[in-house]
Residue, then its C-alpha position, 0 to 999 in steps of 0.5 A: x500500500x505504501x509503495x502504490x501510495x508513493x507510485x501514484x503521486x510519482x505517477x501524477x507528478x510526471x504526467x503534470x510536469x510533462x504537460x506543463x514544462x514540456x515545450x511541445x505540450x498545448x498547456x505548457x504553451x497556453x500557460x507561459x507563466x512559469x509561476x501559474x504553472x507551478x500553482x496548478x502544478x501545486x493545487x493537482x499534487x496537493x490533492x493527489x496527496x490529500x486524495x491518498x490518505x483518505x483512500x482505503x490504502x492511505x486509511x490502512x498502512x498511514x499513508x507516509x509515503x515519505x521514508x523521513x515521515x515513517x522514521x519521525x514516527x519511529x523517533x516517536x516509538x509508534x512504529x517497530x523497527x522492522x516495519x519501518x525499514x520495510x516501510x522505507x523499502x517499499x517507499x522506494x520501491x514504488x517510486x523507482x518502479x513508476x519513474x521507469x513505467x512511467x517513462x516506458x508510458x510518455x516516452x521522450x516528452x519524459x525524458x526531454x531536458x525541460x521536464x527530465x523525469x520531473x527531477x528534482x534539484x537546487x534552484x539557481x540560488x544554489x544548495x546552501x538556500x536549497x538545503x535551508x528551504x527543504x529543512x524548512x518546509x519538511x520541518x513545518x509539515x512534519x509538525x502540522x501533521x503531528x498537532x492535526x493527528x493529536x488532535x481529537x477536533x483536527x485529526x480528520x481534517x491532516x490530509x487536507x492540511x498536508x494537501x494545502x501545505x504541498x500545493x503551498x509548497x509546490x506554488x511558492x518553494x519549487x524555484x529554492x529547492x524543487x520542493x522534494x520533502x521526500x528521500x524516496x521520490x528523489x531518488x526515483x528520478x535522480x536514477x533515471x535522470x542520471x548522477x546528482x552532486x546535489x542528491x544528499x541534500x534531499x536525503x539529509x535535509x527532510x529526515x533530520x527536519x522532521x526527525x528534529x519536528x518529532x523531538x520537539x514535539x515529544x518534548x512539548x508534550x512529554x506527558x502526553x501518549x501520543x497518536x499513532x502512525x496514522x494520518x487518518x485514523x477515525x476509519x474501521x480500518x484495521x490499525x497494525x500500529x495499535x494492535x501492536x502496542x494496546x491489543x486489538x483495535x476497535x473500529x470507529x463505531x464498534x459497539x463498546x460496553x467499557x465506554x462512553x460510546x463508540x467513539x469515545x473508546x476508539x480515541x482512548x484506545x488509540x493513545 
């Protein structure tokens, strides 16, 4: 589930970057702005994520897609070693494995310099300034999911958050960094397109930002039994994280005699 997660975004960031930075694509050629079409780029990519992790695969493996994403929740004890390296595996299974299907799909529209198997890499203002931007922006959307997820009122809305924060990203950060936020989807193009002296910036710099939004929260809310690997967890779907550290999950809205209601006992049993 995680690596078709991580494949469909991939999937959808070539064809949207093939159609908008192409030069032979009608859209490229209607939008000549290069910032407008970054913002449609964003408002697509932001829903595709958000679109992931309330769908029923997203629902049931937590929907990360993003190794530095599964290692901030290691950092946080909510995922047992083992899973998290076959998370990080299957992570980067899936995007290897659509960056070369997706090139035997588009053919050299894919692999023209313009688009460069949507690649990512430092704006003109060089690594120092792309580093800092993808810390930053990986710093901040590690923490948001974790307030949303800890929160009883917000946690069904983190998908939406983490879509806005992406389309954000996407609109406005793109031209520092790329935007990656994520090890794995880099290292699917960066294969394909070739060697990348740049490359260790998107490996360091989003696994320590959100290793380090992981430890801050936990020390704002050291007292606290946190949420667990999820970011949609208000669903009947099956909860691994759970069952591994309380016993068997009750789905929302299974019948309880312990609690005050249905919902009520799910909430608890998940912290």
């Amino acid at each position: 589930m995680e690596a078709a997660g991580l494949a469909c975004f991939v999937a959808s960031a070539s064809v949207l970057m093939t159609l908008l930075e192409y030069p032979g694509s009608p859209l490229h050629r209607a939008i000549e702005s290069r910032f407008l079409r970054n913002g449609a780029a964003g408002l697509a990519l932001g829903g595709v994520i958000a679109a992931i992790v309330y769908s029923p695969w997203g629902k049931q493996s937590g929907a990360h897609i993003n190794p530095a994403v599964t290692w901030a929740f290691f950092r946080l004890g909510k995922i047992r070693l083992w899973d998290a390296v076959f998370y990080t595996l299957a992570q980067f299974g899936g995007a290897l494995g659509a960056v070369q299907f997706m090139r035997l799909v588009i053919g050299e529209p894919y692999t023209h310099p313009g688009v460069d198997y949507a690649v990512t890499r430092p704006g003109p203002d060089g690594t120092a300034v792309a580093f800092a931007a993808e810390f930053v922006i990986s710093f901040i959307l590690m923490l948001v999911m974790l307030v949303a997820i800890n929160s009883r009122h917000l946690e069904k809305l983190t998908g939406l958050f983490v879509g806005v924060l992406i389309a954000v990203y996407v609109a406005v950060e793109s031209p520092l960094s790329g935007m990656s936020l994520n090890p794995a989807r880099t290292f699917g193009s960066a294969l394909a397109a070739g060697p990348s002296m740049s490359l260790w910036i998107y490996f360091v710099a989003p696994t320590a930002a959100m290793l380090l939004a992981a430890e801050v929260y936990h020390r704002w809310h050291r007292d606290q039994e946190l949420a667990c690997a999820k970011l949609h967890h208000s669903n009947a779907r099956r909860c691994i994280f759970c069952e591994d550290q309380r016993g068997p999950m009750y789905p929302v809205g299974a019948a309880t005699e312990n609690a005050g209601g249905p919902h009520e006992q799910s909430w608890r049993h998940e912290r």
